[in-house]
C-alpha positions as CSV (number, residue, x, y, z in Angstrom):
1,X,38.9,-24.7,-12.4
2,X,37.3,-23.3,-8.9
3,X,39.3,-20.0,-9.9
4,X,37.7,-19.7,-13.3
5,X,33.8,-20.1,-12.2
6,X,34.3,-17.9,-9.5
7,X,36.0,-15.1,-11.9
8,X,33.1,-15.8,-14.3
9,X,30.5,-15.5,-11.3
10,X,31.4,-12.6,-9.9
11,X,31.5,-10.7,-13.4
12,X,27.8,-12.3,-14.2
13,X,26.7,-10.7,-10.9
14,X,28.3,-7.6,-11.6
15,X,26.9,-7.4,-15.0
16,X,23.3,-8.2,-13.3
17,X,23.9,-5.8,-11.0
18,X,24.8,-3.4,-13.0
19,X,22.3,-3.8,-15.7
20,X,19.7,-3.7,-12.9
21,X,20.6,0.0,-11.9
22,X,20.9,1.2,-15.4
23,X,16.8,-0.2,-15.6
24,X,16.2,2.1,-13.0
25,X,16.4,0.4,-9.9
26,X,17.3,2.8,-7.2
27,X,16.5,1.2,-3.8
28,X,17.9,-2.4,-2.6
29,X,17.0,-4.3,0.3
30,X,19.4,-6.9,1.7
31,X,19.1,-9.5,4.6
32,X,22.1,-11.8,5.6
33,X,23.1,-15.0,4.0
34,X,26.4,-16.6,2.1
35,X,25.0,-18.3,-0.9
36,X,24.4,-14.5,-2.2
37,X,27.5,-13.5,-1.8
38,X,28.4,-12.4,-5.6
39,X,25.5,-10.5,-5.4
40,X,25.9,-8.3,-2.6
41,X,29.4,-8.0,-3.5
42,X,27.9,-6.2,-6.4
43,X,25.7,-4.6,-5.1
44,X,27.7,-2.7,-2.6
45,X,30.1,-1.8,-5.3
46,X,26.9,0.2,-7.6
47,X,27.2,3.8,-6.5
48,X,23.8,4.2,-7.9
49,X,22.0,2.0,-5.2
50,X,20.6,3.0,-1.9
51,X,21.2,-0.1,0.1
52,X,19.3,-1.4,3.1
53,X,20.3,-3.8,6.0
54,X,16.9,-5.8,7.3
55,X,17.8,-8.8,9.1
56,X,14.0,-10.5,8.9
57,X,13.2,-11.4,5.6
58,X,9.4,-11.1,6.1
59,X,9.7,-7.2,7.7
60,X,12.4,-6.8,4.6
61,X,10.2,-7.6,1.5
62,X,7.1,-5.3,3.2
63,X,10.1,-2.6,3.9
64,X,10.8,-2.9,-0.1
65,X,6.6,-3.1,-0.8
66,X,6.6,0.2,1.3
67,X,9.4,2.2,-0.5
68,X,7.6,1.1,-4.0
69,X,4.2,1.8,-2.9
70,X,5.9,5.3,-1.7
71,X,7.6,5.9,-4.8
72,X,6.0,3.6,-7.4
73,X,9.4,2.1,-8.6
74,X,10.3,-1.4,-7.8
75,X,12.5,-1.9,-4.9
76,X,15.2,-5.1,-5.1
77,X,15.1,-7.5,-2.6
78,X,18.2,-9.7,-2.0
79,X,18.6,-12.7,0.1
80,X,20.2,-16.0,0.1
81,X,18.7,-19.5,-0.4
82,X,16.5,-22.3,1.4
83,X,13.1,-20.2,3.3
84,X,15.0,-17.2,3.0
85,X,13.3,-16.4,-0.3
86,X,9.9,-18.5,1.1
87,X,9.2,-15.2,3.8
88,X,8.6,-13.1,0.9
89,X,5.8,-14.6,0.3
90,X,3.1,-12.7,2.6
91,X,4.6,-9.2,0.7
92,X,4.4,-11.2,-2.8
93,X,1.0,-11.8,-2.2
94,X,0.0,-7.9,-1.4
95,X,2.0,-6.9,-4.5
96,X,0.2,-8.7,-7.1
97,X,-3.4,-8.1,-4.7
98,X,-2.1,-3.9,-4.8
99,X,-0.6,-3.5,-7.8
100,X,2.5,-2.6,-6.4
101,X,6.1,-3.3,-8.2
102,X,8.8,-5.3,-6.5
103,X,11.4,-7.5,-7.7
104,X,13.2,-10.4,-5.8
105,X,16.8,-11.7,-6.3
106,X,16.3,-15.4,-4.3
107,X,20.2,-16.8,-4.4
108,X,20.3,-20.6,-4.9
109,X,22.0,-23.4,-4.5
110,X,23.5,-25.6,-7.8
111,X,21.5,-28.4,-9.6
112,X,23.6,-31.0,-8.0
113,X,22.7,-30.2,-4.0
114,X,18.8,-29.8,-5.1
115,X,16.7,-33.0,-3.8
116,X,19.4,-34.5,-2.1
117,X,19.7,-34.0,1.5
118,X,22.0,-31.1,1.3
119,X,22.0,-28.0,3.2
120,X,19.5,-25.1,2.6
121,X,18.7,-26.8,-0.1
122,X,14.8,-26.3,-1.6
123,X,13.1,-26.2,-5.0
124,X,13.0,-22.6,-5.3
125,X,11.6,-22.6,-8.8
126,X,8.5,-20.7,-8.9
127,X,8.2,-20.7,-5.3
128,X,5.1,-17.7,-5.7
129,X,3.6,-19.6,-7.7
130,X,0.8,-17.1,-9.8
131,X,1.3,-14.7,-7.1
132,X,4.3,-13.7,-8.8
133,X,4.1,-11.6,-11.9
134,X,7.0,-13.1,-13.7
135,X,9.6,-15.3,-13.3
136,X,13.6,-15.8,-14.7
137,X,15.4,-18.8,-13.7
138,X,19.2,-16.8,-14.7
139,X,20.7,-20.5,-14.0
140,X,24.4,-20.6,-12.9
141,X,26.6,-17.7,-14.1
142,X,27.6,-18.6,-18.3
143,X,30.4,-16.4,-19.9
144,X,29.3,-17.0,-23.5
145,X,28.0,-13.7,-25.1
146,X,24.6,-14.6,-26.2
147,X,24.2,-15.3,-21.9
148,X,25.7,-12.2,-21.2
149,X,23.4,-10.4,-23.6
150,X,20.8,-12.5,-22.2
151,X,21.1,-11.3,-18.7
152,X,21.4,-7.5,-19.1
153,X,17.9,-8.1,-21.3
154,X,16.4,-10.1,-18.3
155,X,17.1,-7.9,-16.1
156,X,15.6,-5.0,-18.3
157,X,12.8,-7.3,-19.2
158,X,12.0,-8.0,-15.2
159,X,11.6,-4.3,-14.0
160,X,9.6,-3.8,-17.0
161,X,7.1,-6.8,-16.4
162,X,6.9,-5.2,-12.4
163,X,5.4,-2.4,-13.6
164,X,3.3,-3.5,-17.3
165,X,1.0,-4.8,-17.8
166,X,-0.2,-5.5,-14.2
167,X,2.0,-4.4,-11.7
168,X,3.2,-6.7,-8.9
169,X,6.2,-8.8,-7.8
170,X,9.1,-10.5,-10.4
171,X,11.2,-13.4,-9.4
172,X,15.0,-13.8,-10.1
173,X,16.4,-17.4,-9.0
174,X,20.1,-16.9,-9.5
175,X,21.9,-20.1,-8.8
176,X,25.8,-19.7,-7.8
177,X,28.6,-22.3,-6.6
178,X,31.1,-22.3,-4.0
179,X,34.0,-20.7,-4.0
180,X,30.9,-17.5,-3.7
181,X,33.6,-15.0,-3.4
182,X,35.7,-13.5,-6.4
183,X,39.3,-14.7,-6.7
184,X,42.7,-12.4,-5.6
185,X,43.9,-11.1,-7.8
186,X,47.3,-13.2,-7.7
187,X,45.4,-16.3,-7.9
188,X,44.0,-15.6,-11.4
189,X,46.3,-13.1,-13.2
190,X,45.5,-9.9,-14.8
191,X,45.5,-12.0,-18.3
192,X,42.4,-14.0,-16.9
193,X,40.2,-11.4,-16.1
194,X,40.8,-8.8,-19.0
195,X,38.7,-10.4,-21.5
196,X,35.7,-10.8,-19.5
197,X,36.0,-7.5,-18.1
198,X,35.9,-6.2,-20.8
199,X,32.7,-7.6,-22.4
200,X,31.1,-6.7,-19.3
201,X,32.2,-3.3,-19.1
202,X,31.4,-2.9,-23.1
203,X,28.0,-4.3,-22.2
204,X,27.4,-1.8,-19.1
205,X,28.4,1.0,-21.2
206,X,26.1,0.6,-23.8
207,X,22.5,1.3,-23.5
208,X,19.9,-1.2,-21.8
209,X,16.7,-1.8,-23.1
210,X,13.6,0.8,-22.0
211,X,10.4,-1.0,-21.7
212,X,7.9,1.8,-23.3
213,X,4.2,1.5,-21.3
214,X,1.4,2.7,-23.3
215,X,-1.6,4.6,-21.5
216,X,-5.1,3.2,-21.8
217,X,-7.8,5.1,-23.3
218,X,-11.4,3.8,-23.5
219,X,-12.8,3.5,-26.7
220,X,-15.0,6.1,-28.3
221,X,-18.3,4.2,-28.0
222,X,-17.4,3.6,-24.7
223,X,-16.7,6.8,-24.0
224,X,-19.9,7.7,-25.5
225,X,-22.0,6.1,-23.3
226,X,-20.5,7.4,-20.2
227,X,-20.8,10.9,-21.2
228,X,-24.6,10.1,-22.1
229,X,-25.4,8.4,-18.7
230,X,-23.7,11.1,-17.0
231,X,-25.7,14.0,-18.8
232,X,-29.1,11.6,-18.7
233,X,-28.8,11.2,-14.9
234,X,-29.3,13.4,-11.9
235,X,-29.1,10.6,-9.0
236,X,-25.2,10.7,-9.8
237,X,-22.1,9.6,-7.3
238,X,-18.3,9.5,-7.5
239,X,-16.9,7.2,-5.6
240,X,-13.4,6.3,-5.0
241,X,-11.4,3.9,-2.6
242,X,-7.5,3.0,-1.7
243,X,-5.4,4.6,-4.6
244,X,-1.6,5.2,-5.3
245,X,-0.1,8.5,-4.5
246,X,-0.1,9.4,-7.8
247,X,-4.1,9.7,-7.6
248,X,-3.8,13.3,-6.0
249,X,-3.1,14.6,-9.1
250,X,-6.9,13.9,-10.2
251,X,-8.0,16.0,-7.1
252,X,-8.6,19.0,-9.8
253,X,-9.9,16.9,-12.3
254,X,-12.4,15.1,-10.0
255,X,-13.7,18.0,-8.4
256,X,-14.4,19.4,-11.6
257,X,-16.2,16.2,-13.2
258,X,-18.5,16.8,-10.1
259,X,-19.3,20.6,-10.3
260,X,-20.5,19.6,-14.3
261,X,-22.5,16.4,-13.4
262,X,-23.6,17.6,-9.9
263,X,-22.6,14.3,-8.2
264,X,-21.3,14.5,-5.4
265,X,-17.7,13.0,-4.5
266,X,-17.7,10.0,-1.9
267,X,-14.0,9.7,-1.4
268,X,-12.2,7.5,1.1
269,X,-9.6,8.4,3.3
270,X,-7.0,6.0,1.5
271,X,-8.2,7.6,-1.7
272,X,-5.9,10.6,-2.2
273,X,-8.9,13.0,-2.9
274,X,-9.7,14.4,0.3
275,X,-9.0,18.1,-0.6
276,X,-11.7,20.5,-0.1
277,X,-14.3,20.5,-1.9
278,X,-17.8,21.9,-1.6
279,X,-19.1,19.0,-3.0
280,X,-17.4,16.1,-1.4
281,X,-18.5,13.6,1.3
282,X,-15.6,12.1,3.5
283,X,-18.3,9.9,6.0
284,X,-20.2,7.9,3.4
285,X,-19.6,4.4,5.1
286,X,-22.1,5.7,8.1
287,X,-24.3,7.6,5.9
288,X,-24.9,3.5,4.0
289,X,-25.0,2.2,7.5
290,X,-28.7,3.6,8.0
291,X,-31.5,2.5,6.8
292,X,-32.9,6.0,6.1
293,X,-29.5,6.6,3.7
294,X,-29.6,3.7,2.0
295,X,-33.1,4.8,1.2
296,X,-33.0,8.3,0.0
297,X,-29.3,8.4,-1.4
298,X,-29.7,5.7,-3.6
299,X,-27.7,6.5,-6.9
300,X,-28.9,5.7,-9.9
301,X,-25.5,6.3,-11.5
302,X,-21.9,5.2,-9.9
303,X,-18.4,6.3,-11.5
304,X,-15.9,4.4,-9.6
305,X,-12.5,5.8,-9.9
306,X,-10.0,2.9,-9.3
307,X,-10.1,0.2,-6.1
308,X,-13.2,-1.1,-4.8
309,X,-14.5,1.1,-1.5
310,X,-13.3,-0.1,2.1
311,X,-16.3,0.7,2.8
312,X,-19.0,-2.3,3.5
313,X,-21.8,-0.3,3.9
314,X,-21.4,0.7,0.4
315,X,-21.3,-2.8,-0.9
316,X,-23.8,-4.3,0.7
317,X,-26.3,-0.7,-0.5
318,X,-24.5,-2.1,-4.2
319,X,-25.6,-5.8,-3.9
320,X,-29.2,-4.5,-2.5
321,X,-29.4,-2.3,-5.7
322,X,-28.3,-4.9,-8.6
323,X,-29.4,-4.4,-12.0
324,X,-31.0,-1.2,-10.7
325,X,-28.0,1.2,-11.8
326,X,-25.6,1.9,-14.0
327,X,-21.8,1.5,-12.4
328,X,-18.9,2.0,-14.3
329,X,-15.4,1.9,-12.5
330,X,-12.3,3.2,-14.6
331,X,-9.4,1.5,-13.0
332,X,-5.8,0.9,-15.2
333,X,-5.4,-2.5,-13.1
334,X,-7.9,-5.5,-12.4
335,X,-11.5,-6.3,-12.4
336,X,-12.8,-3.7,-9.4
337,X,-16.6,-4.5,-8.7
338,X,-16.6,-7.1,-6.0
339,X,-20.2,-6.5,-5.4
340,X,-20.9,-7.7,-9.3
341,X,-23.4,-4.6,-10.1
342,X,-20.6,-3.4,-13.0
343,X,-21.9,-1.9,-16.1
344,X,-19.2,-1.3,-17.7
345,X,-14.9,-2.0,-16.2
346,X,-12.7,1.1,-18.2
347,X,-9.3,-0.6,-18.6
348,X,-7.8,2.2,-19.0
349,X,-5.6,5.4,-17.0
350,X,-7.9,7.2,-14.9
351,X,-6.4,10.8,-15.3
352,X,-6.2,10.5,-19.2
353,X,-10.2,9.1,-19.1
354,X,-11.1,12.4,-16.8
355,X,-9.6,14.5,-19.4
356,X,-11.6,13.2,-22.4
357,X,-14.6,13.4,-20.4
358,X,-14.3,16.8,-19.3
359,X,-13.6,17.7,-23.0
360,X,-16.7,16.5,-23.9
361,X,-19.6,17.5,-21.1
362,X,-19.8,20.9,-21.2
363,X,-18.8,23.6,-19.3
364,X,-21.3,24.6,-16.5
365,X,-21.9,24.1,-13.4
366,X,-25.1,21.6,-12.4
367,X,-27.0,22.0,-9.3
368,X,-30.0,19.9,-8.6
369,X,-32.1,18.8,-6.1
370,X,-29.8,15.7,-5.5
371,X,-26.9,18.1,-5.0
372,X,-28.7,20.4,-2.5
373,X,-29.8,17.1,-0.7
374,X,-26.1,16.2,-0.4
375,X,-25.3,19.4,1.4
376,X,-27.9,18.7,3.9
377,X,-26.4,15.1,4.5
378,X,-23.1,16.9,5.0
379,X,-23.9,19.2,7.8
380,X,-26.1,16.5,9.2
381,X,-23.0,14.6,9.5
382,X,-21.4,17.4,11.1
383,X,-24.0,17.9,13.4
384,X,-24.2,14.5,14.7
385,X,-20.6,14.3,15.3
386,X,-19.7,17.4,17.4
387,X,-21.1,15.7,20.8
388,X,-19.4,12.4,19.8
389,X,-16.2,14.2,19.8
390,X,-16.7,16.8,23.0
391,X,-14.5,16.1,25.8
392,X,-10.7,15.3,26.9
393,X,-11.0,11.6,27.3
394,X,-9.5,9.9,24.7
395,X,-12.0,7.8,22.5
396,X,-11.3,5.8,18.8
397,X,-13.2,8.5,17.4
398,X,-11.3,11.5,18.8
399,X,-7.8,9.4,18.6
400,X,-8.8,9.4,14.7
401,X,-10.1,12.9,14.6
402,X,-6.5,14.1,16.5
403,X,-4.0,12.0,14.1
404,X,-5.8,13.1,10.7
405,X,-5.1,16.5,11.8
406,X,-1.1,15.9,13.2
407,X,0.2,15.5,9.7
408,X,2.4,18.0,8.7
409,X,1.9,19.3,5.4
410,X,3.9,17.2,2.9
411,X,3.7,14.2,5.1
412,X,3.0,10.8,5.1
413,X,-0.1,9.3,6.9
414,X,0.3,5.3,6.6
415,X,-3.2,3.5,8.2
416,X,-3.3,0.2,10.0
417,X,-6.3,-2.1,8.5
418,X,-9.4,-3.6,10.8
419,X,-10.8,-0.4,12.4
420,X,-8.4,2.6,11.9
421,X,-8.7,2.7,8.3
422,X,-12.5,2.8,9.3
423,X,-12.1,5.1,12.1
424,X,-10.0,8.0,10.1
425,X,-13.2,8.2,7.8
426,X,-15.6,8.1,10.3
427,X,-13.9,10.7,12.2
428,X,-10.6,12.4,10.3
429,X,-10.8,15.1,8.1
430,X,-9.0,16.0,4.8
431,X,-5.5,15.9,5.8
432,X,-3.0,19.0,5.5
433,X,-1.9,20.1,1.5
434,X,0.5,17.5,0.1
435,X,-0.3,14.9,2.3
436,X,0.0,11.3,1.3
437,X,-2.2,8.2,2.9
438,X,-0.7,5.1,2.6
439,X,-2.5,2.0,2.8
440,X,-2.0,-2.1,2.7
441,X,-5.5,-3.0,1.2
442,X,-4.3,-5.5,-1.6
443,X,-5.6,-8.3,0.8
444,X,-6.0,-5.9,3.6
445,X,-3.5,-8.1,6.0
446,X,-2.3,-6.6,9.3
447,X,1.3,-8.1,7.5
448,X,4.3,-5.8,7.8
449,X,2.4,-2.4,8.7
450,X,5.6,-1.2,10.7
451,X,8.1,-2.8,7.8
452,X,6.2,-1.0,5.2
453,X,5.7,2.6,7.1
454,X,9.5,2.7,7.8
455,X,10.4,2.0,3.8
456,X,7.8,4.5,2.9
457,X,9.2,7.0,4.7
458,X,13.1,6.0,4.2
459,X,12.5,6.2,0.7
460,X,10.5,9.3,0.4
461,X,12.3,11.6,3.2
462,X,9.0,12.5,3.9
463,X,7.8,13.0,7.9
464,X,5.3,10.0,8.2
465,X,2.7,9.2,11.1
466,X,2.0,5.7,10.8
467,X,-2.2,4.8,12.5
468,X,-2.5,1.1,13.8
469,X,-3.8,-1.0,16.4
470,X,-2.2,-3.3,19.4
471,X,-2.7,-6.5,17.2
472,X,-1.3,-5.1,14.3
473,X,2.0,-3.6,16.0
474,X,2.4,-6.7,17.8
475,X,2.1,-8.8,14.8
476,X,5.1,-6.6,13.4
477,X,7.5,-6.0,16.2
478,X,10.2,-7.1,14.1
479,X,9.5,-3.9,12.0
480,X,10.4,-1.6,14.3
481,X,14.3,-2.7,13.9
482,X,13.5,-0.9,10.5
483,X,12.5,2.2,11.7
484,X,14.1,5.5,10.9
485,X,16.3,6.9,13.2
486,X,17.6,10.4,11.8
487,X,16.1,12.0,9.2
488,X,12.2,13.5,9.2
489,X,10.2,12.5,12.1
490,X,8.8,8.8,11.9
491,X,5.7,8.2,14.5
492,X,3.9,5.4,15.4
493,X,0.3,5.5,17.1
494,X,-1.0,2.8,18.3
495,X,-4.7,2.5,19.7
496,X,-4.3,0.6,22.8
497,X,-7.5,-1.1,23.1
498,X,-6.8,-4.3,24.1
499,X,-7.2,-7.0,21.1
500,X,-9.0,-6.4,17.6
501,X,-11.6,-4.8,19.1
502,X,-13.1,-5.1,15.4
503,X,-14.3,-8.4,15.7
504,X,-16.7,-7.4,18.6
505,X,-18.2,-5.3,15.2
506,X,-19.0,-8.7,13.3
507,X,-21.8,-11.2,13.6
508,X,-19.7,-13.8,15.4
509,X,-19.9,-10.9,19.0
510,X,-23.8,-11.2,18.7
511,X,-24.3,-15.3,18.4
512,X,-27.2,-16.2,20.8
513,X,-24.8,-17.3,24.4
514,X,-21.2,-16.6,23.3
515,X,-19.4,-15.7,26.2
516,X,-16.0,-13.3,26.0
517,X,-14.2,-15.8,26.8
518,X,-14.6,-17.5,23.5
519,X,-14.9,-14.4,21.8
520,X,-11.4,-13.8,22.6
521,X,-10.2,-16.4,20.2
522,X,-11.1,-13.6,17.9
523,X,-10.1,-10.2,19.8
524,X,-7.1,-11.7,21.2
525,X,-6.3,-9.2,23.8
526,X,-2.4,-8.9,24.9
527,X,-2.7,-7.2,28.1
528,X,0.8,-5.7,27.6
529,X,2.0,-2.6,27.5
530,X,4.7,-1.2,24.9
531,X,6.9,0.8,26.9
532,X,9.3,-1.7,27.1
533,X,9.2,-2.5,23.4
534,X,9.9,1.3,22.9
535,X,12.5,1.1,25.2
536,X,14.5,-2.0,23.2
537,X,14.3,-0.4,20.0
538,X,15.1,3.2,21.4
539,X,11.9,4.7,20.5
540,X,10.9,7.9,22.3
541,X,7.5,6.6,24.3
542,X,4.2,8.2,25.7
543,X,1.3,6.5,26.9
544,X,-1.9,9.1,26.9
545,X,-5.1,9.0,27.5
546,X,-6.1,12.4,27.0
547,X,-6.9,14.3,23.8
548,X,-5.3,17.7,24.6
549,X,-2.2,15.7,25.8
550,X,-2.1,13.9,22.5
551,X,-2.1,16.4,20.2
552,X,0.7,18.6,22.4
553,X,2.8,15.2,22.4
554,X,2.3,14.6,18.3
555,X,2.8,18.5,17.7
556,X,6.5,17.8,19.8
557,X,7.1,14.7,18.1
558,X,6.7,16.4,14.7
559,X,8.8,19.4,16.0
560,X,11.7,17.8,17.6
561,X,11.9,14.8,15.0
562,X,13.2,11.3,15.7
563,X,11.6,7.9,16.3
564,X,8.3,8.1,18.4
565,X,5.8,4.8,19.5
566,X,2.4,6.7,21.5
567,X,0.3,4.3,23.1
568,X,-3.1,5.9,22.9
569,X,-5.1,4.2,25.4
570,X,-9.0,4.0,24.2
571,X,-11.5,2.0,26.3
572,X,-11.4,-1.5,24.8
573,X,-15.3,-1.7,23.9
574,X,-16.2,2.2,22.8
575,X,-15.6,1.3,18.9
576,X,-18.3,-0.8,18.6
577,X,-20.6,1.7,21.1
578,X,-19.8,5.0,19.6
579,X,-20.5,3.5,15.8
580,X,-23.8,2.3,17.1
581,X,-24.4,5.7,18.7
582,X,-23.4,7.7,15.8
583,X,-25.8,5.4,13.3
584,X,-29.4,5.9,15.7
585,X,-28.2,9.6,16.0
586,X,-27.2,9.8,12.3
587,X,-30.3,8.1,11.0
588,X,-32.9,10.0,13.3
589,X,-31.1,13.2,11.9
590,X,-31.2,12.0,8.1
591,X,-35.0,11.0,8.2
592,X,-35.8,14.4,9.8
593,X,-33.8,16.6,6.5
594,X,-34.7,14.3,3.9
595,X,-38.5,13.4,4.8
């Protein structure tokens, strides 16, 4: 009897397995355990597969969220049962938040040891909870055909409900039973096997379901009143926040929905858009910071083009302004207007909406006054920030400046949250042709930066440069065990500034009498160096403090290739003193252009 469920198991996760890859699945990431045994026996036998080893199940499911953010294809994770599956749960959450597929294979144990005492034993049943897009409890493995059927269509059905209708992670509980290993041969006999072999291989030959996703299109009447508010209205912006890779293919489209409106383009770092443009604004966070900007660049339209803006100057210049404007965001996923000023949400495929609109408006270029005005603000900016960046000691601002120019072209650039997603607009420039940013702003957790950087850039092949602070790289040391070895060069900055120096940015740092000493609940400065961290994981290591020495150590590190960690050591207060300095400076220069 033990000899016949194990034969029939091994075959179920075989034909899982199997059916799996021929959905597309390309990328699977296993950590250790015995209870899913069958299925990494399986898994190791599909030629198909890319399989990789991460021992922590928390750095493995953001190593997975990274390779499917890279690639926008689901990644499998793998791992066995009890909390095994339960550390998922920070990268579940930031796939559903993101929009970014995944799929899990949780093994668990039978019925019979659930609720009793018995070892590694938990209710793993919905164990997301709504966090999860989907969920398929495949039971214990079943040889009867209608179950066979039934799990190559699951398993179709679950890479398709990753990606459609919102994106985000699926849940397979697959129970299994001891013996967890397939039986020799001699104990079962060729005659045993045949016929279930056989149905499975007939299965796996045959074709597998395709999931067909359709692509949104707003309405005509919707579409309608776009094109009027956009032709009725010179106070114009486009605005756009964190977006897949995929977005750089509306770079074209973009730039040329804002040479026919004459709105200028506000586009974040983590947005995909920063390609030159004469008519595009990288800074707009500090231009919403002064009073003088909120002022004189009010918009009295907003097209939104997918997330919500990092940015919270630009939501608090929103809430200021509501019921004052018209704001429509087109966005394929979720509800994106957290400030509540919406006029209209476009459901609907942001690159297919930009080409109906730019069949419709016609054909010329607009200039107006509110476009020269934005060209002024733009060499303002410039102005402003040329003595903010003079010198060869190392600051945030320059550190920023430095890495959004170190990319090579074709590259990754992955940004740690708090302040160097900040800082890189502030400071950075467009990055070099081809280059992808790479961001965790789902719910915008310092979770798995490291874990998610390394499956980026294992996935991809591409040279990455991943931006981050102390807190955040000590939060993840664990990722560094996933970090690429051979291959393109993988580099890790890290802004040594002692603690989350954000925090000193927030209205907690100015309460009347709070001493540092309780701010540092907050900040939580190390006071550790990562040289020896480098030196367990063998990571090549450089602590600078110079700019000129940094940008000749990235411009190595990017020539000779392999596995870097730079300490860039910053003074642990400037953040907060150079953004105050640039808004007085910025604002005095804004009021004196646009009086």
């Amino acid at each position: 009897m033990k000899t016949d469920h194990a034969r029939i198991q091994s075959e179920w996760a075989r034909l899982l397995i199997g059916s799996l890859a021929d959905a597309g699945v390309r990328h699977v990431v296993i950590s250790p355990g015995a209870r899913s045994t069958p299925f990494v026996l399986a898994a190791a036998s599909e030629s198909r597969w890319v399989l990789h080893d991460v021992v922590d199940e928390r750095c493995a499911a953001f190593y997975a969220l990274g390779q499917a953010r890279a690639t926008g294809h689901p990644s499998l994770l793998i791992c066995t049962s009890g909390t095994a599956g339960a550390n998922y749960f920070p990268a579940v959450v930031e796939a559903g938040a993101s929009h970014t597929p995944l799929l899990i294979l949780t093994a668990d144990r039978p019925v019979e040891l659930v609720g009793c005492g018995a070892n590694q034993a938990i209710d793993q049943l919905k164990i997301f909870g709504d966090h999860a897009r989907g969920f398929f409890d495949l039971g214990l493995a079943d040889e009867h055909p209608a179950a066979l059927r039934g799990l190559r269509r699951i398993a179709a059905q679950a890479v398709f409900t990753a990606s459609w209708p919102e994106p985000g992670a699926v849940h397979l509980n697959a129970r299994a039973r001891k013996p967890l290993e397939p039986p020799r041969q001699k104990e079962q006999g060729p005659e045993l096997t045949s016929d279930l072999q056989r149905r499975v291989d007939s299965l796996l030959a045959g074709p597998i379901a395709k999931g067909c996703r359709p692509v949104a299109s707003p309405a005509d009447l919707d579409l309608d009143e776009l094109i009027d508010a956009c032709e009725g209205t010179e106070k114009g912006v486009i605005v756009a926040g964190p977006s897949p890779l995929s977005h750089a293919a509306l770079v074209e489209a973009v730039a040329e929905l804002s040479r026919r409106t004459g709105f200028p383009v506000l586009a974040e770092s983590s947005s995909q858009l920063r390609r030159p443009s004469g008519r595009r604004l990288d800074a707009f966070d500090a231009i919403y910071r002064t009073p003088t900007g909120r002022k004189a660049l009010a918009p009295d339209l907003v097209v939104q083009i997918g997330r919500v803006p990092v940015s919270g100057a630009w939501g608090q210049a929103l809430a200021l302004r509501a019921g004052s404007f018209n704001h429509w965001v087109i966005s394929p996923f979720g509800w994106n207007d957290s400030e509540s000023t919406a006029t209209a949400v476009l459901a609907a495929d942001p690159a297919a909406t930009l080409r109906r609109l730019l069949r419709r408006l016609e054909n010329k270029e607009r200039v107006t006054p509110w476009t020269g005005q934005w060209r002024r603000v733009a060499s303002a900016y410039r102005r402003v920030l040329d003595p903010i960046l003079d010198g060869d000691d190392l600051s945030e601002a320059k550190l920023a400046r430095a890495v959004s120019l170190s990319v090579p072209a074709g590259g990754l650039l992955a940004l740690g949250n708090s302040l160097p997603i900040r800082l890189l607009d502030a400071f950075g420039k467009g990055p070099a042709a081809g280059v992808g940013v790479l961001c965790q702003r789902g719910v915008s957790g310092i979770d798995g930066l490291v874990s998610g950087a390394a499956g980026a850039a294992e996935a991809t092949g591409r040279a990455t440069l991943l931006y981050l602070g102390d807190v955040s790289l000590w939060h993840d040391l664990g990722g560094l065990a996933t970090v690429p070895r051979e291959g393109p060069p993988f580099v890790i900055v890290v802004a040594q500034n002692q603690g989350g120096r954000i925090f000193e940015q927030l209205p907690v740092a100015h309460l009347p009498g709070i001493s540092q000493q309780t701010l540092d609940h907050w900040v939580t400065p190390q006071h550790r160096s990562f040289e020896a961290v480098a030196e367990g994981f063998e990571l090549k290591y450089r602590r600078i403090d110079k700019v000129d020495v940094l940008r000749r150590c990235l411009m190595e590190a990017f020539d000779i290739g392999g596995a870097w960690l730079i300490e860039a050591v910053v003074p642990p207060h400037e953040a907060a003193e150079t953004g105050s300095r640039l808004r007085m400076a910025l604002d005095q220069e804004l009021a004196r252009i646009l009086s």
